[in-house]
C-alpha positions as CSV (number, residue, x, y, z in Angstrom):
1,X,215.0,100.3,2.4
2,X,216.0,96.3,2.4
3,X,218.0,96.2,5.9
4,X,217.6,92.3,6.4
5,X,217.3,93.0,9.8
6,X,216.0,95.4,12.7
7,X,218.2,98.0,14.7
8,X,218.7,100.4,18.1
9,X,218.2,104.5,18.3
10,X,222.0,104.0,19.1
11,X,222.9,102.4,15.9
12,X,222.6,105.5,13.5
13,X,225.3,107.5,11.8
14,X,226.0,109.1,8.6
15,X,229.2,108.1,6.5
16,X,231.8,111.2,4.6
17,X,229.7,111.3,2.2
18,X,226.6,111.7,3.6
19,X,225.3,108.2,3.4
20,X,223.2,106.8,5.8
21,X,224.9,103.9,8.1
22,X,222.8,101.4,9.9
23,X,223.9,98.8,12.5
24,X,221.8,96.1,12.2
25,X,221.3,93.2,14.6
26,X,222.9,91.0,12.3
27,X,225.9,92.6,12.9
28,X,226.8,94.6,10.1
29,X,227.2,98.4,9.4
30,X,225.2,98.8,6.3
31,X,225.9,101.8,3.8
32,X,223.2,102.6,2.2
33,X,222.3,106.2,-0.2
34,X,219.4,108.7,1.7
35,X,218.1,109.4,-1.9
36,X,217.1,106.2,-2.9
37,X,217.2,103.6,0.1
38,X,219.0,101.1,-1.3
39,X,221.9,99.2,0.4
40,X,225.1,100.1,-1.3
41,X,227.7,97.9,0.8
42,X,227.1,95.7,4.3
43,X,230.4,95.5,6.5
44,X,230.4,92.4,9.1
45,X,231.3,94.0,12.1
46,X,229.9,91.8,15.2
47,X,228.2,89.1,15.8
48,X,224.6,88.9,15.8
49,X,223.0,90.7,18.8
50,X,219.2,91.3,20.3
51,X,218.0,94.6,21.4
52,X,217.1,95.0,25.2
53,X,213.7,95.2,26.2
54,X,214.8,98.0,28.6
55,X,216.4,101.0,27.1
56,X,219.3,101.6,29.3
57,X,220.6,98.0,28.9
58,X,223.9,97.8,27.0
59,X,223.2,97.5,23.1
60,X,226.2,97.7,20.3
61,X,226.7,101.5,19.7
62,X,228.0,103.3,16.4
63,X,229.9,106.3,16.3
64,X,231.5,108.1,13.1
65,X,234.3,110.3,12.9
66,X,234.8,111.6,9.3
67,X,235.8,108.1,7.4
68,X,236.1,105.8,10.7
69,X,233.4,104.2,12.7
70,X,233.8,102.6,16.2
71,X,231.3,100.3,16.8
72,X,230.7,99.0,20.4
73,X,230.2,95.0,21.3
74,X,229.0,95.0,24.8
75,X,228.8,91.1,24.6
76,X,232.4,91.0,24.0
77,X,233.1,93.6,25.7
78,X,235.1,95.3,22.5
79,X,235.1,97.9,20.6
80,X,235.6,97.4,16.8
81,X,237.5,100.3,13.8
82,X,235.8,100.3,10.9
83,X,237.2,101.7,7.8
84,X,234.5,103.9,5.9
85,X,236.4,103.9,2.7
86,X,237.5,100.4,2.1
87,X,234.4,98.6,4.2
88,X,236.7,96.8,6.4
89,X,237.4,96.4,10.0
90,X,240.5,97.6,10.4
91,X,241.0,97.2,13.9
92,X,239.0,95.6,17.5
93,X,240.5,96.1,21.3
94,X,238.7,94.5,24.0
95,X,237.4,96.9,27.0
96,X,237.9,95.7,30.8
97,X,234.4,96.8,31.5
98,X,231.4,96.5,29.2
99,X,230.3,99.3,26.8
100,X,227.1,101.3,26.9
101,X,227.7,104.2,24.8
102,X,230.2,105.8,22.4
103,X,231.6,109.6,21.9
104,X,234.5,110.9,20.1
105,X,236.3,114.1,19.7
């Protein structure tokens, strides 16, 4: 697999289809197929990040729900809507604290 770039245990997900979806320090959600590896579409989500040396530090975050994923900035303190479907950031709302982790219901 040809990510382009490295990525956190919290940066994970799987997309409606079953794809695999990797956040990657660059800052894009990349789509890519489980069978053969290869990158089918990168989204820009953030901006380019590092992962903490210490594990409980605030890192970006990725959570899916069905055809949306919510991806966490903690430099920006925002949190960022991603539509699955069309590849597209649909939406971004700024926190008043900075984000560590991401759940949904």
């Amino acid at each position: 697999m040809e990510l382009r770039a490295s990525y956190s245990f919290r940066s994970l997900g799987r997309g409606p289809l079953g794809e695999a979806l990797v956040l990657t320090t660059d800052g894009s959600l990349q789509v890519t197929d489980p069978e053969t590896g290869t990158v089918e579409r990168r989204i820009a989500v953030a901006g380019p990040w590092r992962e903490p040396l210490d594990w409980q530090e605030p890192r970006p975050a990725l959570h899916v729900g069905e055809t949306t994923a919510y991806v966490t900035e903690p430099a920006t303190r925002k949190v960022h809507r991603v539509d699955l479907v069309g590849g597209t950031v649909v939406s971004s709302f700024e926190l008043p604290h900075i984000p560590d982790e991401v759940e949904g219901t």
